[in-house]
ZANUDREN-141284 format. One record per residue (C-alpha): z, x, y. Coordinates in steps of 0.25 Angstrom, whole numbers. Layout:
% residues N
{rec {Z, X, Y}}
...
***
This chain:
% residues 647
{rec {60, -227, -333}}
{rec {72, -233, -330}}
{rec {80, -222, -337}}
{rec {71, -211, -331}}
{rec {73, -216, -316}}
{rec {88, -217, -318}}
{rec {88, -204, -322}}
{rec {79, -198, -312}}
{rec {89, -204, -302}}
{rec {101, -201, -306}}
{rec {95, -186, -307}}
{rec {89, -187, -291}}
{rec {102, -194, -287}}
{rec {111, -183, -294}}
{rec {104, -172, -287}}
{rec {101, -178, -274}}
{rec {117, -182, -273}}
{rec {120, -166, -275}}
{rec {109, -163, -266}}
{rec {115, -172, -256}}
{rec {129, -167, -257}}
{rec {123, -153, -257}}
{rec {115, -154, -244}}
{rec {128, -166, -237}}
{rec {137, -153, -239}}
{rec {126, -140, -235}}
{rec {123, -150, -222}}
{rec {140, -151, -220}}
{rec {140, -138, -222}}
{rec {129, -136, -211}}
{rec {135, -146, -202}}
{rec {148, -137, -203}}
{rec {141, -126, -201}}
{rec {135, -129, -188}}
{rec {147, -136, -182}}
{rec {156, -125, -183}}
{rec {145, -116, -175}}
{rec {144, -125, -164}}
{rec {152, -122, -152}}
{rec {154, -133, -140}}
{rec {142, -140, -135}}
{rec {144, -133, -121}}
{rec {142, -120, -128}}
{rec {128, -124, -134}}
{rec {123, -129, -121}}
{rec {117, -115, -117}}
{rec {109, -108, -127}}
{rec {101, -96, -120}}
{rec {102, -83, -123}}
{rec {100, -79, -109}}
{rec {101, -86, -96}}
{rec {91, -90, -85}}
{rec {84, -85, -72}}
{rec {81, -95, -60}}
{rec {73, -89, -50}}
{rec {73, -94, -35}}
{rec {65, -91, -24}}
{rec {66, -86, -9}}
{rec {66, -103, -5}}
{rec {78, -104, -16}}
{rec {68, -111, -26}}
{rec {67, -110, -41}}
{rec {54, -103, -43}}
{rec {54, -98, -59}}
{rec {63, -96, -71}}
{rec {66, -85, -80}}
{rec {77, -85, -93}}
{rec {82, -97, -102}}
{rec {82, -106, -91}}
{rec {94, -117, -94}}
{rec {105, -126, -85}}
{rec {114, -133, -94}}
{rec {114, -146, -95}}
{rec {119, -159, -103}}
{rec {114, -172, -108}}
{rec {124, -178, -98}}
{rec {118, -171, -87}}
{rec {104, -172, -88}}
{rec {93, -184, -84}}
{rec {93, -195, -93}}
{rec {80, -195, -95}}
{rec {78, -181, -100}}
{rec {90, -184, -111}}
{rec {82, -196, -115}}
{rec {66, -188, -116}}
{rec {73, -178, -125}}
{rec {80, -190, -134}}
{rec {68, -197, -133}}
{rec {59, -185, -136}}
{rec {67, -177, -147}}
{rec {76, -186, -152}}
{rec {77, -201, -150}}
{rec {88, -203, -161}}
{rec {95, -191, -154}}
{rec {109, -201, -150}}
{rec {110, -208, -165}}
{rec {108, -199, -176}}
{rec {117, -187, -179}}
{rec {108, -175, -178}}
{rec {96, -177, -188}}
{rec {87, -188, -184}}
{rec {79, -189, -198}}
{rec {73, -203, -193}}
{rec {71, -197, -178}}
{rec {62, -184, -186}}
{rec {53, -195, -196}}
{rec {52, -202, -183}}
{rec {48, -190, -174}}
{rec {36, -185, -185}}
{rec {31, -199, -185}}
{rec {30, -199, -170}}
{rec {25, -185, -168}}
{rec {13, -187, -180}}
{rec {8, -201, -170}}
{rec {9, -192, -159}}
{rec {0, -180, -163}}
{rec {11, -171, -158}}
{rec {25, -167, -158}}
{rec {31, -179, -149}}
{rec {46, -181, -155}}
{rec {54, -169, -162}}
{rec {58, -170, -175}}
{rec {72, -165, -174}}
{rec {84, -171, -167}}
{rec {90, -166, -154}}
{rec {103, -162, -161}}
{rec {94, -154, -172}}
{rec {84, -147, -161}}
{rec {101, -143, -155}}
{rec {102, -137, -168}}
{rec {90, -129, -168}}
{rec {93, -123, -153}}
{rec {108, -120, -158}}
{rec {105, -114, -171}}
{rec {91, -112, -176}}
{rec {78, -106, -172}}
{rec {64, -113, -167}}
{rec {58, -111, -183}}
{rec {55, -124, -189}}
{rec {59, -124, -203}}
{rec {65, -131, -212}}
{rec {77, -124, -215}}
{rec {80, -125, -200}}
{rec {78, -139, -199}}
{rec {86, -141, -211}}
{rec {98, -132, -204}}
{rec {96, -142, -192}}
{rec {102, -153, -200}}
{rec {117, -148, -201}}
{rec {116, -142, -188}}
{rec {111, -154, -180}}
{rec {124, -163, -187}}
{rec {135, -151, -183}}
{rec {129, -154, -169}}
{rec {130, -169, -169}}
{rec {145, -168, -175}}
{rec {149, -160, -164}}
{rec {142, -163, -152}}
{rec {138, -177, -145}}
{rec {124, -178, -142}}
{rec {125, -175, -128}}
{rec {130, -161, -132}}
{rec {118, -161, -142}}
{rec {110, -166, -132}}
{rec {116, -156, -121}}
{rec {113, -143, -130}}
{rec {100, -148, -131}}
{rec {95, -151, -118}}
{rec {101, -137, -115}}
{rec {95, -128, -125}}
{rec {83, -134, -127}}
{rec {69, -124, -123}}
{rec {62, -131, -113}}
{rec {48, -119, -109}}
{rec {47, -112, -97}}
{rec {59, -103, -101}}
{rec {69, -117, -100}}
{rec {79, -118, -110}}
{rec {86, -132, -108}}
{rec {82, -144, -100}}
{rec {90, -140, -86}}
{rec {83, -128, -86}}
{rec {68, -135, -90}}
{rec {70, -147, -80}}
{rec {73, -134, -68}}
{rec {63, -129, -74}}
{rec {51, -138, -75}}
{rec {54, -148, -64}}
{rec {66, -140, -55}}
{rec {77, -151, -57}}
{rec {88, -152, -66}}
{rec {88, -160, -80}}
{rec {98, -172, -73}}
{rec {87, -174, -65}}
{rec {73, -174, -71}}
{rec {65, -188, -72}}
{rec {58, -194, -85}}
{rec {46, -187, -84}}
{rec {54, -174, -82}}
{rec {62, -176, -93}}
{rec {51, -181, -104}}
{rec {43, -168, -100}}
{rec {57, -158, -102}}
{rec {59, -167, -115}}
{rec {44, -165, -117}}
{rec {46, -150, -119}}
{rec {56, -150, -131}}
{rec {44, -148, -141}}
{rec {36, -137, -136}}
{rec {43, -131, -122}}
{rec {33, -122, -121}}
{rec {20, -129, -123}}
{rec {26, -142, -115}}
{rec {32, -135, -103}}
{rec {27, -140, -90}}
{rec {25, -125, -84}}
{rec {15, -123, -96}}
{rec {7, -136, -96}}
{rec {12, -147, -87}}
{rec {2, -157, -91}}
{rec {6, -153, -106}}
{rec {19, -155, -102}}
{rec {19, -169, -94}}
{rec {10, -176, -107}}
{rec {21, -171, -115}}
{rec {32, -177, -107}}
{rec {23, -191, -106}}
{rec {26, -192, -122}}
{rec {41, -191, -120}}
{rec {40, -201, -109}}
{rec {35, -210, -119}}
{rec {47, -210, -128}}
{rec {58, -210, -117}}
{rec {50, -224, -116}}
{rec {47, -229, -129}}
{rec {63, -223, -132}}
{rec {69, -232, -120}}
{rec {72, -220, -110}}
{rec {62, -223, -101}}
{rec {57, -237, -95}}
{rec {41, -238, -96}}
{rec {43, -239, -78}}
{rec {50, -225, -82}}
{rec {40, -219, -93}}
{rec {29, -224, -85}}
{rec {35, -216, -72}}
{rec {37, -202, -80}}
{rec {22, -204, -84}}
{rec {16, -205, -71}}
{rec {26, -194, -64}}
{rec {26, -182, -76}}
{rec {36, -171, -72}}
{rec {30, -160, -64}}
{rec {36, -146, -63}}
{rec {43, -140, -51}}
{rec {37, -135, -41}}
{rec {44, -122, -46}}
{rec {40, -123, -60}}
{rec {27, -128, -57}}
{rec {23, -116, -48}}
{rec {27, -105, -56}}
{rec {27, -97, -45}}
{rec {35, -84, -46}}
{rec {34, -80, -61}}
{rec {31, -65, -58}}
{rec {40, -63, -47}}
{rec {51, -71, -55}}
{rec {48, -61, -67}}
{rec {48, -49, -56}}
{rec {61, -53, -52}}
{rec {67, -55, -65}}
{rec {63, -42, -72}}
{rec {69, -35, -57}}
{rec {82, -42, -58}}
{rec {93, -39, -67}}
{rec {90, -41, -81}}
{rec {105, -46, -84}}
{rec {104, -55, -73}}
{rec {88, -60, -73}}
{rec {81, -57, -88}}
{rec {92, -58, -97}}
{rec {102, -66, -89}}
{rec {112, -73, -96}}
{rec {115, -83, -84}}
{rec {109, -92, -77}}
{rec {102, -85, -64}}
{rec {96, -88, -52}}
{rec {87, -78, -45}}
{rec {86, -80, -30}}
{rec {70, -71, -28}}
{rec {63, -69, -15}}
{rec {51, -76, -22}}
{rec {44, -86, -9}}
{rec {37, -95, -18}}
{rec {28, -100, -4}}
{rec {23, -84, -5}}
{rec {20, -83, -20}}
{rec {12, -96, -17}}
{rec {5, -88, -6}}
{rec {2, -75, -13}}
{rec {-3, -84, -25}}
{rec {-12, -90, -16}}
{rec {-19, -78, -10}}
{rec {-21, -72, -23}}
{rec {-28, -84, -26}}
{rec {-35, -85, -16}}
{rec {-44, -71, -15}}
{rec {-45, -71, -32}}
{rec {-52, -85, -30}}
{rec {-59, -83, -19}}
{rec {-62, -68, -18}}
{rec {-63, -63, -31}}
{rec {-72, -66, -41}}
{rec {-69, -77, -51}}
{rec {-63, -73, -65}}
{rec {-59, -58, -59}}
{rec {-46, -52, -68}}
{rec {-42, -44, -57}}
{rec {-27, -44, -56}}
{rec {-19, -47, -42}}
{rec {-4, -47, -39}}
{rec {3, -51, -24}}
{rec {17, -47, -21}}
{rec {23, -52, -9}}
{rec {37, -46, -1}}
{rec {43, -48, 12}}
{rec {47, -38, 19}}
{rec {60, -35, 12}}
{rec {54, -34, 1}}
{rec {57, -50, -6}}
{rec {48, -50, -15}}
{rec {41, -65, -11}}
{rec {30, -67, -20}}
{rec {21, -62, -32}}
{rec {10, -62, -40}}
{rec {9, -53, -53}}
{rec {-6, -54, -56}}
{rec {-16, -65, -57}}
{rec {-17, -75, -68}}
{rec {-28, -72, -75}}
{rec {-25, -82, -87}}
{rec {-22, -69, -97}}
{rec {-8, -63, -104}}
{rec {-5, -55, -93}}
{rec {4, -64, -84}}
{rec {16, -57, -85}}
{rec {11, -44, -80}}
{rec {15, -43, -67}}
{rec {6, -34, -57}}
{rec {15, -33, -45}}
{rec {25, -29, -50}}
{rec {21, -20, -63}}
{rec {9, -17, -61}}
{rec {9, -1, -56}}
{rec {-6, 2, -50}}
{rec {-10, 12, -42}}
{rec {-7, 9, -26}}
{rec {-20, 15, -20}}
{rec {-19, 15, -4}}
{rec {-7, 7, -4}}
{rec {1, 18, -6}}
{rec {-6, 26, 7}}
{rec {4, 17, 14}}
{rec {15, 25, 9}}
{rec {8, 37, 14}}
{rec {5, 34, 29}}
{rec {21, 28, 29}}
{rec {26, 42, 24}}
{rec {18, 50, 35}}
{rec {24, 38, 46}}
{rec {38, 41, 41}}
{rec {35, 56, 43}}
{rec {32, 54, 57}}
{rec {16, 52, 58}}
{rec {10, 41, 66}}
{rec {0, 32, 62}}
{rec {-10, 38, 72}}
{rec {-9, 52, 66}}
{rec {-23, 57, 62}}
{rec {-25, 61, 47}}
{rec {-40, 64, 43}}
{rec {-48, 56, 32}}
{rec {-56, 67, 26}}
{rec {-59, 74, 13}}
{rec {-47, 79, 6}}
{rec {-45, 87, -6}}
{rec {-29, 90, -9}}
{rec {-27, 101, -20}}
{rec {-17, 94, -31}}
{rec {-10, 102, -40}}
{rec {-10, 101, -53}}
{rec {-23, 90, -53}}
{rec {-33, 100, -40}}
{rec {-40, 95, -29}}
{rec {-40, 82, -25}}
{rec {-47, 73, -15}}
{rec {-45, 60, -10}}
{rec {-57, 50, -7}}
{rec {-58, 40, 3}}
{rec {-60, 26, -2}}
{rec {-72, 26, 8}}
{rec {-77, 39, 4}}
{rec {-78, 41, 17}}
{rec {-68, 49, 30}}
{rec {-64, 44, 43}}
{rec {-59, 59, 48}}
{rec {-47, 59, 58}}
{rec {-40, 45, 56}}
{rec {-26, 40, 59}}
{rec {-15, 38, 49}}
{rec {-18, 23, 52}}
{rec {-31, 24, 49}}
{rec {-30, 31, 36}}
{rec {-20, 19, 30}}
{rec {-28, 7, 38}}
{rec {-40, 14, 30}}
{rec {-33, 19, 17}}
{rec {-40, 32, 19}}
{rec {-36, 40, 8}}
{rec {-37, 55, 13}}
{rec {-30, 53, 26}}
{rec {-19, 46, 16}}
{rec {-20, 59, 6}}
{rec {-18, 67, 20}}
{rec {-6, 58, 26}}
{rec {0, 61, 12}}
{rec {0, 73, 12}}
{rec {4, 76, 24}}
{rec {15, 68, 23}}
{rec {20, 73, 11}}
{rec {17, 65, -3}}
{rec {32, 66, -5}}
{rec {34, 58, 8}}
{rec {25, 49, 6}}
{rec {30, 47, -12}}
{rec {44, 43, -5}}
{rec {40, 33, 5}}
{rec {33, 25, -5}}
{rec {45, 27, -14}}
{rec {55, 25, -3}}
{rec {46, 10, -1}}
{rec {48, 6, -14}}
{rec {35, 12, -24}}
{rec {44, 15, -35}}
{rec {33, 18, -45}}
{rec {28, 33, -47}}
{rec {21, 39, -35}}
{rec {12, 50, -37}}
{rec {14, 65, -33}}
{rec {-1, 70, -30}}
{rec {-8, 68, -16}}
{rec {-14, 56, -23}}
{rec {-1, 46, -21}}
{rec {-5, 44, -7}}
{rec {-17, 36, -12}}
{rec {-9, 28, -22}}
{rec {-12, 33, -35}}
{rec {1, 30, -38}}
{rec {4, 15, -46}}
{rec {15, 6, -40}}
{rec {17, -9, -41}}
{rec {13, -19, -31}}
{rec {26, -25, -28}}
{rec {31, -9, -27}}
{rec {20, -8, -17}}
{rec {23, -21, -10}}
{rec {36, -17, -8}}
{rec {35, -5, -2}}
{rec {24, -10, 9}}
{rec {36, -21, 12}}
{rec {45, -8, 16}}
{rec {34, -6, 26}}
{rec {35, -19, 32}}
{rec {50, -19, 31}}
{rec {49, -9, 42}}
{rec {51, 3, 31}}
{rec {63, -2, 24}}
{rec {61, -2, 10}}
{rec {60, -15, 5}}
{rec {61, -15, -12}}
{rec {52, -28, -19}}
{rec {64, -37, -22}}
{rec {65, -51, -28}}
{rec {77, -56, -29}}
{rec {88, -62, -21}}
{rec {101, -64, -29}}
{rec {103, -66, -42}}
{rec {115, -77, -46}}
{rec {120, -86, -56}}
{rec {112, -100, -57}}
{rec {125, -110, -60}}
{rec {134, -106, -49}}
{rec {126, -95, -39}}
{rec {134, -84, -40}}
{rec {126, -70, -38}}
{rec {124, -60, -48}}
{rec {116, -52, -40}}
{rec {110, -50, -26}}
{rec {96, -47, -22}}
{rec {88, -34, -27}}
{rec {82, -30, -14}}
{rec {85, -15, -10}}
{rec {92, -11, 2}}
{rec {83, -7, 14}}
{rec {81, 6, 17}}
{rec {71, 12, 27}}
{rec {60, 21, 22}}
{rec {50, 22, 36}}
{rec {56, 22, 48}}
{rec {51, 11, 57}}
{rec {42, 18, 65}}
{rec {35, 23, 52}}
{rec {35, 8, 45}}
{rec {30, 1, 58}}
{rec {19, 12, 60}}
{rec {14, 10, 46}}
{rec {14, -5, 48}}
{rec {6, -4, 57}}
{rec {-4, 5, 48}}
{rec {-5, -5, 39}}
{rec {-8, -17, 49}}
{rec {-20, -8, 52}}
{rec {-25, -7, 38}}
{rec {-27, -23, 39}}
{rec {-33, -22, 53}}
{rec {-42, -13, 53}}
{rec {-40, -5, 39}}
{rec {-44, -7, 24}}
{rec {-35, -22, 22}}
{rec {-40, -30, 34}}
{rec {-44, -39, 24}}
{rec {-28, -42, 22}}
{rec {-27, -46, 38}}
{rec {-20, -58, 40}}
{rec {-26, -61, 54}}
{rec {-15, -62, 66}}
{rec {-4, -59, 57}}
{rec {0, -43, 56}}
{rec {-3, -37, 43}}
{rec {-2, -23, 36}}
{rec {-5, -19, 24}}
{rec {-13, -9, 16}}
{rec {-24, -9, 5}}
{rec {-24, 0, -9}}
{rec {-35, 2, -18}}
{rec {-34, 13, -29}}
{rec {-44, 20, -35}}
{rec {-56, 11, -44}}
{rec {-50, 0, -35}}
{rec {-42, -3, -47}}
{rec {-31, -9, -39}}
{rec {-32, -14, -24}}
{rec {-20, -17, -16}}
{rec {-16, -24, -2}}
{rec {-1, -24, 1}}
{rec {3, -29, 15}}
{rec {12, -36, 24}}
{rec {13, -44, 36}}
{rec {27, -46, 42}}
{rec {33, -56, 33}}
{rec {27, -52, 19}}
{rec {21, -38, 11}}
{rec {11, -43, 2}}
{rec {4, -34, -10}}
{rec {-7, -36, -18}}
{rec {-14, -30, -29}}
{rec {-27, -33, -37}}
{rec {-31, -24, -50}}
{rec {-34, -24, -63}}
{rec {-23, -23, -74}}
{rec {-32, -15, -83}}
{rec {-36, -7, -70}}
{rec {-51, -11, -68}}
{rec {-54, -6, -56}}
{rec {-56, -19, -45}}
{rec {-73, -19, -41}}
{rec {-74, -20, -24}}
{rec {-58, -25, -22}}
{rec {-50, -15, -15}}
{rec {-35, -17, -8}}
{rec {-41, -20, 5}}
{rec {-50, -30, 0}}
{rec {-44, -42, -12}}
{rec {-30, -36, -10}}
{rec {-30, -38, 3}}
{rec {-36, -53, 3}}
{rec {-25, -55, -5}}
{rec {-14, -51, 3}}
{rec {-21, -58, 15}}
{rec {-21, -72, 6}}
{rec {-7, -71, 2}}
{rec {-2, -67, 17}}
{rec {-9, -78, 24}}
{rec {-4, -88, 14}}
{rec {10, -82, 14}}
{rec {11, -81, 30}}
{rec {6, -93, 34}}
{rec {13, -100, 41}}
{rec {22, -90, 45}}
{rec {24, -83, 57}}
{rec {18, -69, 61}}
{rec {26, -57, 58}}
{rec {26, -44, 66}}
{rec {24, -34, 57}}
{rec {34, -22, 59}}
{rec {24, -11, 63}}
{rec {25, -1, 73}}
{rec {11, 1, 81}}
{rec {11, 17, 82}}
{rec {8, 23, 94}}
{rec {-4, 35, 93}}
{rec {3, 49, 94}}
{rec {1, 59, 106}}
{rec {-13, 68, 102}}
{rec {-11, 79, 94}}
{rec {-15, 93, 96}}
{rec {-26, 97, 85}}
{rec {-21, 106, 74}}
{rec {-27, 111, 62}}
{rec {-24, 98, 54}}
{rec {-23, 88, 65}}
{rec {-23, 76, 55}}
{rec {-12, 79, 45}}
{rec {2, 72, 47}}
{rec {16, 77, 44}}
{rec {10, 90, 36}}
{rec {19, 101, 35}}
{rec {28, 107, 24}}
{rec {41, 103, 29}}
{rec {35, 88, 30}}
{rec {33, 90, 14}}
{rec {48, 97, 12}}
{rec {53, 87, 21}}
{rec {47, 74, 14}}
{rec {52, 79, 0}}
{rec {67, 82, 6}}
{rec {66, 67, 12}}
{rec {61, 60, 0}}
{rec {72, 68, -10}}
{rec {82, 65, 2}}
{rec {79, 52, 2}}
{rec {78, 49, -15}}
{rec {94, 55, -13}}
{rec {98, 47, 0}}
{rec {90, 36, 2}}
{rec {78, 38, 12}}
{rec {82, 34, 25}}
***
């Protein structure tokens, strides 16, 4: 027996010496190998492929994130504390052993099997390095066996606090945050020098799953996790029990900023409007000063809120979306649609969704005849109409009512959105008159040719539609939806770009945009929106509703704000006893009250017209602006002014 074991050993120690030798030299090799592709530590530090996007707000506040979001850092540099929850959580061995802690990795499974859960990573700092520098997220063998060479070239030509450095930079932290500078702006609003114990053990805490324990996902998820690594900074000596016991009792919160969420649809609107070299696929670090108000997102939200909870009835899927705007055309506040807890969230129906505008666009109408010189007091007749179309026959317009006032004033008409006085107004006018003052105020989808467009068959978006109304209360200067201030470099300031909004120019005269203000305040007095009256404070606005009801509309605006609102269906159900002057228009009133209150009234800029002299009978005493050389005239103008600039 003796003989036999000698024999066996020799044989295992023969071939286990050559297998040493062999996998002493492939690991040199591989040690080589990796050293010679590392450049300088400062050159590793930033790892992204592209850079990051910081949005702030009208108050100069951070509001939302987009990109790789990162801000170099060093171990040096950073909070004590945060250094010792990442040593303590990943690697506690990390300052004595030379890149593969093999008693560390026993050590963590041990841990991990009493725990139930994955409490302490295998690998070593230096070897998760490794892995962000050279290999995928696989878990195989081959790449942890690959690991091994690459962690020893870094510990042979780095100190630890450059391992640790890379580290703390190019680690993925959730929520779009690629290092711990960028995750502790993001979660808590401070910088990585600064954050606490519990803020630290909950950053630490993410390492395993970012994802899954990121505090804007789950916060209570997130806090318990943190509570674990607490407990090792204590049993490991970096925190006192007065300390531990402290981190427990006070878990980090998010900032206010993260924690609101507020903006993420304007934020997406604004970086798929900016430009795409400088917003989507920046290489720098940008900052994005927006026009978002954060107090009147909260306000819109609230309105909304408050009529789906209180006047619709529970569990409805109707869709709703609020777009709010000064008068320049800042775009303050929006709302995409209505969480209804399904995979649509990143469909945004203010700003593509194209639905047919109904009798929002008569506003567009009774403008065009004001700029071509008729007053509000004109008199056009409600009655039965039947226009010959070519190409599609006769066709006749319905009331809504069904029903026909006779003679009735221009005011009357839009305060009561009646249609065939508004077919009549068109066509008098001249439908190419009335296409280009639409166009001219900012509706840049299609509009149709037929008699029909004065009804609003044609689709547009609600912040297209918002957007013109605000050229209305701008006093007739065209005032484009814009969302951005400046565009410029986050590590020093300087510019890159200036603000998107469009230099003014005048499409109604002043006479023409106060008289039709003052049409629309009628429309909540005494019209189809008085549901939308804010009381003392001056209002206008005016109600839409296509055909089947299946899209309802209010869009208005006091002298601070223009405010639109649409409800629907996505699938184009048609709404059952909701019409814009009804829902909508609660809507619009909750939003304004919460968004004006406490501010001031504003005069709105409207001209109160003054009834015209009598007119002597004709044979079509109720037609305004009709003749031939009105049409030739309106087209001349509106190709003139594609060429020149309307004026």
């Amino acid at each position: 027996m003796r003989g036999i074991f000698r024999k066996t050993f020799r044989v295992f120690w023969w071939v286990g010496l050559r297998v040493a030798i062999v996998g002493a030299l492939a690991l040199a090799v591989g040690v080589a190998y990796y050293s010679a592709r590392l450049p300088p530590a400062e050159e590793l530090l930033d790892g992204r492929d592209e850079g990051s996007v910081t949005l702030i707000d009208a108050n100069g506040d951070v509001f939302a994130w987009r990109g790789q979001q990162m801000g170099l850092i060093r171990a040096d540099e950073v909070s004590p504390h945060l250094v010792n929850a990442i040593v303590a959580t990943e690697d506690r061995r990390f300052y004595w052993h030379f890149g593969v802690d093999l008693r560390g990795t026993l050590r963590a499974l041990l841990v991990n099997l009493r725990a139930g859960t994955s409490v302490q990573g295998g690998s070593s700092i230096t070897q998760q390095v490794a892995k962000l520098l050279y290999f995928d997220n696989n878990r195989t063998l081959e790449r942890k066996i690959k690991e091994i060479p690459a962690a020893l070239a870094l510990e042979l030509k780095f100190s630890k606090n450059e391992i640790l450095s890379i580290y703390l930079n190019r680690a993925y932290l959730g929520a779009g945050a690629t290092g711990f500078e960028a995750a502790a702006q993001r979660y808590f609003g401070k910088s990585a020098a600064e954050v606490n114990p519990a803020e630290a053990a909950m950053l630490a805490g993410l390492l395993r799953a970012p994802s899954k324990f990121a505090p804007t996902n789950n916060l209570d998820r997130s806090q318990r996790r943190a509570e674990v690594i607490v407990g090792l900074m204590e049993e490991q000596g970096y925190l006192t029990a007065r300390q531990a016991a402290e981190a427990r009792a006070h878990p980090a919160v998010l900032s206010r900023a993260a924690a609101a969420r507020a903006g993420g649809e304007f934020a997406d609107w604004v970086m798929s409007s900016g430009p795409d070299f400088l917003t989507r696929s920046t290489t720098e670090d940008v900052e994005v000063l927006t026009t978002f108000d954060p107090r009147v997102q909260r306000a819109a939200e609230a309105g909304l809120r408050h009529v789906f909870e209180n006047k619709v009835k529970e569990g409805s899927n109707a869709q709703a979306a609020v777009v709010v705007l000064s008068r320049d055309g800042a775009v303050r506040a929006m709302i995409g649609g209505r969480d209804l807890g399904g995979s649509d969230g990143e469909f945004n129906r203010a700003t593509q969704a194209r639905r047919q505008t109904g009798s929002l666009f008569k506003t567009f109408v009774f403008a065009a005849a004001l700029q071509a010189g008729a007053n509000p007091f004109d008199p056009v007749l409600d009655a039965p109409l039947t226009l010959n179309v070519p190409g599609s026959g006769p066709w006749s317009p319905q009331n809504y009512s069904r029903e026909y006032l006779g003679q009735i004033t221009l005011a009357d008409a839009l305060a009561k959105s009646i249609n065939t006085a508004t077919v009549r107004v068109s066509e008098a006018t001249g439908r190419a008159r009335v296409r280009a003052v639409a166009e001219d105020l900012g509706v840049t989808s299609p509009i149709a040719d037929g008699p029909a467009l004065a009804l609003g068959t044609s689709e547009a978006t609600l912040l297209e539609m918002t957007g013109a109304y605000a050229g209305i209360l701008n006093g007739g200067v065209r005032a484009l939806p814009h969302g951005m201030r400046e565009i410029r470099l986050k590590s020093d300031g300087g510019q890159l770009m200036a603000g998107d909004g469009a230099a003014p120019r005048r499409v109604l005269d002043e006479r023409a945009a106060g008289q039709l203000t003052w049409m629309m305040t009628q429309v909540i007095e005494r019209g189809t929106g008085t549901r939308a009256s804010l009381g003392e404070r001056p209002a206008a606005g005016k109600t839409g509703t296509t055909q089947a009801a299946r899209d309802a509309w209010f869009i208005g605006f006091t002298g601070d704000y223009v405010t639109g609102v649409w409800m629907g269906y996505d699938d184009n159900t048609p709404l059952r006893g909701v019409t814009g002057g009804g829902l909508p228009a609660e809507i619009w009133r909750e939003t304004m009250l919460r968004i004006e209150d406490g501010m001031p009234t504003r005069p709105l800029p409207m001209i109160v017209p003054t009834p015209p002299v009598a007119r002597q009978p004709g044979p079509n005493p109720v037609e305004v602006v009709q003749n031939v050389g009105d049409a030739v005239e309106s087209v001349f103008k509106s190709v003139l002014g594609g060429l020149f600039g309307r004026n």
